[in-house]
C-alpha atoms as a printed R data frame, in Angstrom:
   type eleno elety resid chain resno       x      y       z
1  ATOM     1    CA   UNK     A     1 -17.475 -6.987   2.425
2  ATOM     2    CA   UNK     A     2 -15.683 -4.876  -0.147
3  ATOM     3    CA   UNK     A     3 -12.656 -5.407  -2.222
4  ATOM     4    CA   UNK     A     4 -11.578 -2.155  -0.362
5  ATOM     5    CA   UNK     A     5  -7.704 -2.643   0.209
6  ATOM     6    CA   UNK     A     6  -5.380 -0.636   2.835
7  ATOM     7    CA   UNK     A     7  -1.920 -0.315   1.845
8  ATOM     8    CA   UNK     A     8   0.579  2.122   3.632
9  ATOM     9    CA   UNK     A     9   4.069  2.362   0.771
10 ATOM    10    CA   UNK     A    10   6.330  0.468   1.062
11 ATOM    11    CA   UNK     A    11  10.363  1.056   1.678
12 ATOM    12    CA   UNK     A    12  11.472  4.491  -0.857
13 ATOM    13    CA   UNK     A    13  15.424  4.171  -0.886
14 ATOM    14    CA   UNK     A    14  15.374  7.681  -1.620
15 ATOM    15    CA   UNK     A    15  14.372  8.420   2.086
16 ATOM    16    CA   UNK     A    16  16.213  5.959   4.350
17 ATOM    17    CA   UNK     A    17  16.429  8.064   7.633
18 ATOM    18    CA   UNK     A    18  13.863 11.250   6.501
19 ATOM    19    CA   UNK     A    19  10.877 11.559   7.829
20 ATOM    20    CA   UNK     A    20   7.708 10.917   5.870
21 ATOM    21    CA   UNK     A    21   7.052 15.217   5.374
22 ATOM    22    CA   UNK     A    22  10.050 15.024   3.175
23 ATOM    23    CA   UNK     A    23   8.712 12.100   1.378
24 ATOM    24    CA   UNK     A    24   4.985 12.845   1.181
25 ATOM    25    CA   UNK     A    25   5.975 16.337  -0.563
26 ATOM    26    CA   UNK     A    26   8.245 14.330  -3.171
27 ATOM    27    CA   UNK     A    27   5.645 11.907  -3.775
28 ATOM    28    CA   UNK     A    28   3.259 14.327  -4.503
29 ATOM    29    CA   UNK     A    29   5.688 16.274  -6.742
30 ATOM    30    CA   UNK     A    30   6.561 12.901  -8.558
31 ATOM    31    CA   UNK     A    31   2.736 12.229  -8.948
32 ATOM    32    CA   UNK     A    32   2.160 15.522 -10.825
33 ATOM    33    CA   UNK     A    33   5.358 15.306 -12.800
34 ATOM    34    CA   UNK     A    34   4.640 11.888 -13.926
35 ATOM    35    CA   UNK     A    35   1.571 12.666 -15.264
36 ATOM    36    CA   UNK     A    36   2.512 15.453 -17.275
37 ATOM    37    CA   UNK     A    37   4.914 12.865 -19.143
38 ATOM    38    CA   UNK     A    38   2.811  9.492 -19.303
39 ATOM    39    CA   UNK     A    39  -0.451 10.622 -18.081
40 ATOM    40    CA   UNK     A    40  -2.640  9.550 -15.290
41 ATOM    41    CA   UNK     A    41  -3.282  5.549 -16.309
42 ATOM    42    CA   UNK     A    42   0.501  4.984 -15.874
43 ATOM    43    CA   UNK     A    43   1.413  2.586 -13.236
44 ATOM    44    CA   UNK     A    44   4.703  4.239 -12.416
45 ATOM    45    CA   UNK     A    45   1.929  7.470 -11.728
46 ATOM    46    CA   UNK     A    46  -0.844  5.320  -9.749
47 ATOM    47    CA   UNK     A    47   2.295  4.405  -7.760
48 ATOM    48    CA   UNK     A    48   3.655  7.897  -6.324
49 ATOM    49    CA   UNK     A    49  -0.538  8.738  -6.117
50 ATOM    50    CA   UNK     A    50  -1.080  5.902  -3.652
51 ATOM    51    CA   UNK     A    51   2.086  7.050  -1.801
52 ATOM    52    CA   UNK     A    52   1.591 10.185  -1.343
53 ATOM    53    CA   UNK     A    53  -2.303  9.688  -0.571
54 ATOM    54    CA   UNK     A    54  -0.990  7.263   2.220
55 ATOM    55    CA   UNK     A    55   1.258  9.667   3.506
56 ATOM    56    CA   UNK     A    56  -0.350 13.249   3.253
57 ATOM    57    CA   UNK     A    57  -2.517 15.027   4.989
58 ATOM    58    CA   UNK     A    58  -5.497 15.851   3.059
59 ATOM    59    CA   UNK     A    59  -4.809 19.586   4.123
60 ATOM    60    CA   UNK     A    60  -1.927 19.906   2.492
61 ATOM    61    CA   UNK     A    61  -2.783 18.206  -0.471
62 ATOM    62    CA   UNK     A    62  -5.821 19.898  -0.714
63 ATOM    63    CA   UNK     A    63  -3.670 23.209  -0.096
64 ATOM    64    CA   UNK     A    64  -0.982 22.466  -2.875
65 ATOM    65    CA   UNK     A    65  -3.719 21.620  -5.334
66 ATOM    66    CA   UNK     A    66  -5.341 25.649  -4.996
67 ATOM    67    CA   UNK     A    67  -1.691 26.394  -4.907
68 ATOM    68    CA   UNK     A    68  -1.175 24.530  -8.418
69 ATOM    69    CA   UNK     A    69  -4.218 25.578  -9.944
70 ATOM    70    CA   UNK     A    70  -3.441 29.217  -9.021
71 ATOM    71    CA   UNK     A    71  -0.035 28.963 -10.448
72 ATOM    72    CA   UNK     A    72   1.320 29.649  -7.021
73 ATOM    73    CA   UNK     A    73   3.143 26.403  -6.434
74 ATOM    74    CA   UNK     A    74   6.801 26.909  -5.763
75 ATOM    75    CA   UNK     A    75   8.013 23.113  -8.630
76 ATOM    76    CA   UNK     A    76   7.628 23.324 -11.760
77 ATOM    77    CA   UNK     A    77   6.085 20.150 -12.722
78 ATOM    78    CA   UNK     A    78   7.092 19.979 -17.154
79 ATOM    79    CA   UNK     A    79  11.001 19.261 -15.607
């Protein structure tokens, strides 16, 4: 067997009664803001990753990435 792990993340204070759309979008938006300012081999970073991979659909991520990369995407991520 693998030293594959499955995690789901655990309690965010920031979303005590919010469903987990409101909280995969921040995650995401954390992710990308966090590694503008430490870069990707933060932990802090690898944290709000695994959360929002957890929690996402791989749609919308996948969506919000062309959106990014196209300049489209409605955060600016340097705040």
């Amino acid at each position: 067997m693998s030293d594959f792990k499955i995690t789901t993340p655990g309690f965010d204070g920031r979303f005590p009664h919010i469903n987990a759309t409101r909280r995969c979008w921040q995650n995401y938006v954390d992710f990308h803001r966090c590694v503008n300012a430490k870069g990707e081999d933060s932990p802090i970073c690898k944290q709000f990753f695994q959360a929002y991979n957890s929690l996402c659909p791989v749609d919308w991520t996948a969506r919000w990435d062309e959106e990014r990369e196209e300049g489209r995407f409605p955060v600016n991520f340097e705040e």
